[in-house]
N, C-alpha and C positions, 0 to 999 in steps of 0.2 A: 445681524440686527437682533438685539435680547426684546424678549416680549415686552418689559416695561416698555422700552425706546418704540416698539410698533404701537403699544397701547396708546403712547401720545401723541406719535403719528397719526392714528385713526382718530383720535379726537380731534385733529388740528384738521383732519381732512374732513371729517363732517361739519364743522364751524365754515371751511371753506365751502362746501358745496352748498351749505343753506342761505348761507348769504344773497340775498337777491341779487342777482344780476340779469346779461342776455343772455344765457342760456334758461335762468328761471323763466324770463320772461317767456321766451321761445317756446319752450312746455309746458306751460300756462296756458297759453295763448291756440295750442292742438287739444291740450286737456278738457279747455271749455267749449269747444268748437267739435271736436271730432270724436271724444274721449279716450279711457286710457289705452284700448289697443290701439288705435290708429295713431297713437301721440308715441310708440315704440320706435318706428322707422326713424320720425326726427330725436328720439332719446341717444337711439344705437350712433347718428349723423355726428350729434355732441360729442360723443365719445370720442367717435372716432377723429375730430379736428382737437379734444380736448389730450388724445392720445400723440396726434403730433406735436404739439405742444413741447409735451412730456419727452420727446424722442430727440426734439430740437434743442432742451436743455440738457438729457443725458451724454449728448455728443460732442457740445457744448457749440453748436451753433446758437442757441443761446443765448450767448454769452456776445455774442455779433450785434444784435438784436440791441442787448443791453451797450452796447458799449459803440455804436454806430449809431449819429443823431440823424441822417439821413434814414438809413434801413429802419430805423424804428418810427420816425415822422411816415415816411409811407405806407406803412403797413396800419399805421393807428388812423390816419386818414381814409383809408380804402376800409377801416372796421368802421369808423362816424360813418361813413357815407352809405356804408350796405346797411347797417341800422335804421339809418334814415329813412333808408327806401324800405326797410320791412314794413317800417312804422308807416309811413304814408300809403302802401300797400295796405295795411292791416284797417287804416282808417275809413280807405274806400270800400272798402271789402263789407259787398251787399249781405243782408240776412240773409238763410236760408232755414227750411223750412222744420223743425225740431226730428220729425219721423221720415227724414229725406235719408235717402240710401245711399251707398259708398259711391255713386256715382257724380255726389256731388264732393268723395271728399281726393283732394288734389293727388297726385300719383305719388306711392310710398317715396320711390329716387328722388320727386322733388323737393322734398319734406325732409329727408335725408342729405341729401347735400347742402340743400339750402340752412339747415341746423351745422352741417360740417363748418361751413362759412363761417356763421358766427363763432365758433370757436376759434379757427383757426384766425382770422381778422381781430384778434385780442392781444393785442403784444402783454398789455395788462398782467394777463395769465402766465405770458413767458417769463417777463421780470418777477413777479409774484412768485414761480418756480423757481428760478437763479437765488432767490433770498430763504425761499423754505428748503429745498431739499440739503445745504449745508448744514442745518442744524441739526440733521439727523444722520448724515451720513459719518461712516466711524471708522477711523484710520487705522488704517492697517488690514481693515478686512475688502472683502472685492465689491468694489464699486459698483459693477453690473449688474453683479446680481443687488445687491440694496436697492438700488434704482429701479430694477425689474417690479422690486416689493413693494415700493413707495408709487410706483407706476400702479401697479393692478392694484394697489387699497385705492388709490383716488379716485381709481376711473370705475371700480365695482361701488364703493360709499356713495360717488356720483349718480351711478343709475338707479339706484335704493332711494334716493334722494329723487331726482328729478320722478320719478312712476309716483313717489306720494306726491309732488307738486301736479301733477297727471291729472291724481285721482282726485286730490281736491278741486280743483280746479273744474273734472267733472260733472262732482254735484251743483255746478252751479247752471248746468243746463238746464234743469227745471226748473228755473227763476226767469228764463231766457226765450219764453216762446212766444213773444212776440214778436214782432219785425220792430219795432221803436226800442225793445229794450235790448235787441242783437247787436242793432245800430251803436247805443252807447258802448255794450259793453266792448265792442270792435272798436271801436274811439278811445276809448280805456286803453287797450292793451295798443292799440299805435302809438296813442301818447308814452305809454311806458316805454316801448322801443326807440322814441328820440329822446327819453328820459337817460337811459342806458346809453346812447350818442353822448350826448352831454356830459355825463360821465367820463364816459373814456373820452372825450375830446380835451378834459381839464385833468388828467390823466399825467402826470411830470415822471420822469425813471425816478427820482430821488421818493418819490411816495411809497415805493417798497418798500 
Protein backbone atom coordinates (compact mmCIF):
# COMPACT_ATOMS: atom_id res chain seq x y z
CA UNK A 1 0.00 0.00 0.00
CA UNK A 2 1.78 3.49 -1.27
CA UNK A 3 1.48 6.31 1.28
CA UNK A 4 -0.99 8.38 -0.82
CA UNK A 5 -3.59 5.13 -1.01
CA UNK A 6 -2.97 5.02 3.36
CA UNK A 7 -3.23 8.75 3.37
CA UNK A 8 -6.78 8.25 2.21
CA UNK A 9 -7.38 5.40 3.99
CA UNK A 10 -6.77 7.35 7.28
CA UNK A 11 -8.94 10.04 6.24
CA UNK A 12 -11.75 7.81 5.25
CA UNK A 13 -11.04 6.12 8.70
CA UNK A 14 -11.42 9.18 10.71
CA UNK A 15 -14.70 10.51 8.84
CA UNK A 16 -15.73 6.84 10.02
CA UNK A 17 -14.86 6.87 13.50
CA UNK A 18 -16.40 10.52 14.19
CA UNK A 19 -19.54 9.84 12.96
CA UNK A 20 -21.78 9.32 15.83
CA UNK A 21 -22.89 6.25 16.33
CA UNK A 22 -23.14 3.20 19.48
CA UNK A 23 -19.92 3.02 20.01
CA UNK A 24 -19.94 7.11 20.25
CA UNK A 25 -22.67 6.89 22.18
CA UNK A 26 -21.19 4.05 24.60
CA UNK A 27 -17.98 6.45 25.49
CA UNK A 28 -19.91 9.26 25.82
CA UNK A 29 -21.99 7.94 28.03
CA UNK A 30 -18.52 6.43 30.71
CA UNK A 31 -16.88 9.71 29.60
CA UNK A 32 -19.63 11.83 31.49
CA UNK A 33 -20.31 9.38 34.18
CA UNK A 34 -16.91 7.74 35.17
CA UNK A 35 -14.46 9.84 33.07
CA UNK A 36 -11.72 9.37 30.85
CA UNK A 37 -9.63 6.66 32.76
CA UNK A 38 -12.47 4.49 33.66
CA UNK A 39 -14.08 4.96 30.08
CA UNK A 40 -10.44 3.03 28.74
CA UNK A 41 -11.73 -0.58 29.72
CA UNK A 42 -15.11 0.00 27.53
CA UNK A 43 -12.83 2.11 24.73
CA UNK A 44 -10.24 -1.29 24.63
CA UNK A 45 -14.09 -3.53 24.77
CA UNK A 46 -14.95 -1.46 21.31
CA UNK A 47 -12.01 -2.31 19.85
CA UNK A 48 -11.89 -5.30 20.43
CA UNK A 49 -15.67 -6.31 19.02
CA UNK A 50 -14.73 -3.56 16.34
CA UNK A 51 -11.50 -5.92 15.69
CA UNK A 52 -13.72 -8.93 15.00
CA UNK A 53 -15.58 -7.13 12.76
CA UNK A 54 -12.54 -6.58 10.86
CA UNK A 55 -11.33 -10.38 11.10
CA UNK A 56 -14.70 -11.53 9.93
CA UNK A 57 -14.50 -9.48 6.75
CA UNK A 58 -10.63 -10.27 6.09
CA UNK A 59 -11.67 -14.10 6.00
CA UNK A 60 -14.39 -13.22 4.23
CA UNK A 61 -16.95 -14.43 6.64
CA UNK A 62 -18.11 -11.37 5.81
CA UNK A 63 -19.25 -11.81 3.08
CA UNK A 64 -21.99 -14.61 4.71
CA UNK A 65 -23.18 -11.88 6.70
CA UNK A 66 -23.67 -9.86 3.59
CA UNK A 67 -25.04 -12.11 1.33
CA UNK A 68 -27.39 -14.47 3.98
CA UNK A 69 -30.70 -12.55 4.74
CA UNK A 70 -31.24 -14.71 7.70
CA UNK A 71 -27.53 -14.43 9.36
CA UNK A 72 -27.80 -10.88 8.83
CA UNK A 73 -31.74 -10.40 10.15
CA UNK A 74 -30.46 -12.01 13.34
CA UNK A 75 -27.59 -10.57 14.26
CA UNK A 76 -29.01 -6.97 13.51
CA UNK A 77 -31.93 -7.90 15.63
CA UNK A 78 -30.00 -9.29 18.83
CA UNK A 79 -27.82 -5.52 18.03
CA UNK A 80 -31.71 -3.36 18.31
CA UNK A 81 -32.41 -5.32 21.21
CA UNK A 82 -29.02 -5.05 23.30
CA UNK A 83 -29.26 -1.27 22.45
CA UNK A 84 -32.55 -1.23 23.79
CA UNK A 85 -31.79 -2.69 26.83
CA UNK A 86 -28.46 -0.31 27.39
CA UNK A 87 -30.67 2.50 26.65
CA UNK A 88 -33.57 1.47 29.10
CA UNK A 89 -30.74 0.57 31.40
CA UNK A 90 -29.07 3.90 31.04
CA UNK A 91 -32.52 5.67 31.64
CA UNK A 92 -32.98 4.13 35.07
CA UNK A 93 -29.78 4.38 35.92
CA UNK A 94 -30.00 6.45 39.62
CA UNK A 95 -27.60 9.73 40.08
CA UNK A 96 -24.69 9.25 42.07
CA UNK A 97 -22.87 11.35 43.93
CA UNK A 98 -20.13 13.81 41.81
CA UNK A 99 -17.02 12.91 44.59
CA UNK A 100 -18.22 9.21 44.94
CA UNK A 101 -15.21 6.69 44.67
CA UNK A 102 -14.51 3.77 42.26
CA UNK A 103 -16.61 1.75 44.25
CA UNK A 104 -19.45 3.10 42.64
CA UNK A 105 -18.06 2.72 39.22
CA UNK A 106 -19.16 -0.80 37.62
CA UNK A 107 -16.31 -3.51 37.35
CA UNK A 108 -13.64 -2.79 34.34
CA UNK A 109 -14.78 -6.70 32.51
CA UNK A 110 -18.32 -5.25 32.69
CA UNK A 111 -17.82 -2.17 30.88
CA UNK A 112 -15.47 -4.02 28.56
CA UNK A 113 -17.50 -6.62 27.33
CA UNK A 114 -20.56 -4.94 27.49
CA UNK A 115 -18.70 -2.24 24.95
CA UNK A 116 -17.36 -5.54 22.96
CA UNK A 117 -21.20 -6.23 22.51
CA UNK A 118 -22.01 -3.38 20.94
CA UNK A 119 -19.57 -3.63 18.29
CA UNK A 120 -19.79 -6.85 17.57
CA UNK A 121 -24.09 -6.80 17.29
CA UNK A 122 -23.37 -4.19 14.24
CA UNK A 123 -23.67 -6.09 11.09
CA UNK A 124 -23.86 -2.23 10.03
CA UNK A 125 -19.94 -2.10 10.55
CA UNK A 126 -19.59 -5.57 8.78
CA UNK A 127 -21.35 -4.62 5.46
CA UNK A 128 -19.73 -1.02 5.81
CA UNK A 129 -16.34 -3.06 5.78
CA UNK A 130 -17.27 -5.52 2.70
CA UNK A 131 -17.87 -1.97 0.74
CA UNK A 132 -14.72 0.05 2.20
CA UNK A 133 -11.78 -2.19 2.29
CA UNK A 134 -12.08 -2.95 -1.75
CA UNK A 135 -11.45 0.31 -2.64
CA UNK A 136 -8.17 0.25 -1.29
CA UNK A 137 -7.08 -2.99 -1.50
CA UNK A 138 -4.40 -3.34 -4.61
CA UNK A 139 -4.07 -6.23 -6.86
CA UNK A 140 -1.42 -8.05 -7.12
CA UNK A 141 0.05 -7.22 -3.84
CA UNK A 142 -0.63 -9.62 -0.48
CA UNK A 143 -3.91 -9.20 0.81
CA UNK A 144 -3.00 -9.93 4.37
CA UNK A 145 -0.78 -7.89 5.00
CA UNK A 146 -3.14 -4.66 3.47
CA UNK A 147 -5.79 -5.72 5.53
CA UNK A 148 -3.41 -6.16 8.61
CA UNK A 149 -2.76 -2.10 7.81
CA UNK A 150 -6.21 -1.14 7.17
CA UNK A 151 -7.09 -3.25 10.43
CA UNK A 152 -4.59 -1.46 12.82
CA UNK A 153 -5.19 2.37 11.21
CA UNK A 154 -9.04 1.84 12.03
CA UNK A 155 -8.82 0.43 15.15
CA UNK A 156 -5.75 2.86 16.56
CA UNK A 157 -7.74 6.28 14.51
CA UNK A 158 -10.66 4.69 16.59
CA UNK A 159 -9.35 4.74 19.97
CA UNK A 160 -7.76 8.53 19.32
CA UNK A 161 -11.23 9.16 18.46
CA UNK A 162 -13.41 7.70 21.00
CA UNK A 163 -10.61 9.04 24.46
CA UNK A 164 -11.54 12.69 22.83
CA UNK A 165 -15.38 11.65 22.86
CA UNK A 166 -14.14 10.40 26.67
CA UNK A 167 -12.66 13.54 27.50
CA UNK A 168 -15.26 15.74 26.11
CA UNK A 169 -17.79 14.25 27.41
CA UNK A 170 -15.86 14.50 30.81
CA UNK A 171 -16.00 18.04 31.19
CA UNK A 172 -19.54 17.85 31.35
CA UNK A 173 -19.44 16.51 34.82
CA UNK A 174 -19.24 19.75 36.46
CA UNK A 175 -22.40 20.82 34.90
CA UNK A 176 -23.90 17.59 36.53
CA UNK A 177 -23.99 17.64 40.34
CA UNK A 178 -26.99 17.40 40.97
CA UNK A 179 -29.18 14.47 41.46
CA UNK A 180 -32.21 16.18 38.92
CA UNK A 181 -29.58 17.07 36.36
CA UNK A 182 -27.76 13.38 36.43
CA UNK A 183 -31.22 12.24 36.04
CA UNK A 184 -31.69 13.99 32.61
CA UNK A 185 -28.54 13.79 31.43
CA UNK A 186 -28.96 9.74 32.00
CA UNK A 187 -32.24 10.07 30.16
CA UNK A 188 -30.23 11.83 27.28
CA UNK A 189 -27.90 9.15 26.69
CA UNK A 190 -30.75 6.16 27.09
CA UNK A 191 -32.58 7.96 24.68
CA UNK A 192 -29.66 8.15 22.47
CA UNK A 193 -29.06 4.26 22.75
CA UNK A 194 -32.65 3.45 21.39
CA UNK A 195 -31.87 6.40 19.04
CA UNK A 196 -28.71 4.24 17.60
CA UNK A 197 -31.54 0.90 17.81
CA UNK A 198 -33.62 2.81 15.51
CA UNK A 199 -31.03 3.32 13.34
CA UNK A 200 -29.64 0.01 12.87
CA UNK A 201 -33.12 -1.47 12.93
CA UNK A 202 -34.07 0.80 9.52
CA UNK A 203 -30.52 -0.31 8.57
CA UNK A 204 -31.13 -2.30 4.56
CA UNK A 205 -27.49 -4.41 3.15
CA UNK A 206 -28.29 -2.10 -0.11
CA UNK A 207 -27.47 1.12 2.20
CA UNK A 208 -23.67 0.30 1.93
Amino acid sequence: MSANLWLAFFIASVLISVSPGAGAVNTMSNGVRFGVRQSLPAILGLQLGYGIQILLVGVGLGAVLASSTWAFLVLKWVGVAYLVWLGIQKWREPAIPVTAGDDNVPPAGQRFWQATLVNITNPKATVFLIALFPQFVVPGEAHALQFLIMGATLIVVDILVMVGYATLASHLLRFMRRPSQQKVMNRVFGGLFVAAAAVLASFRRGAA
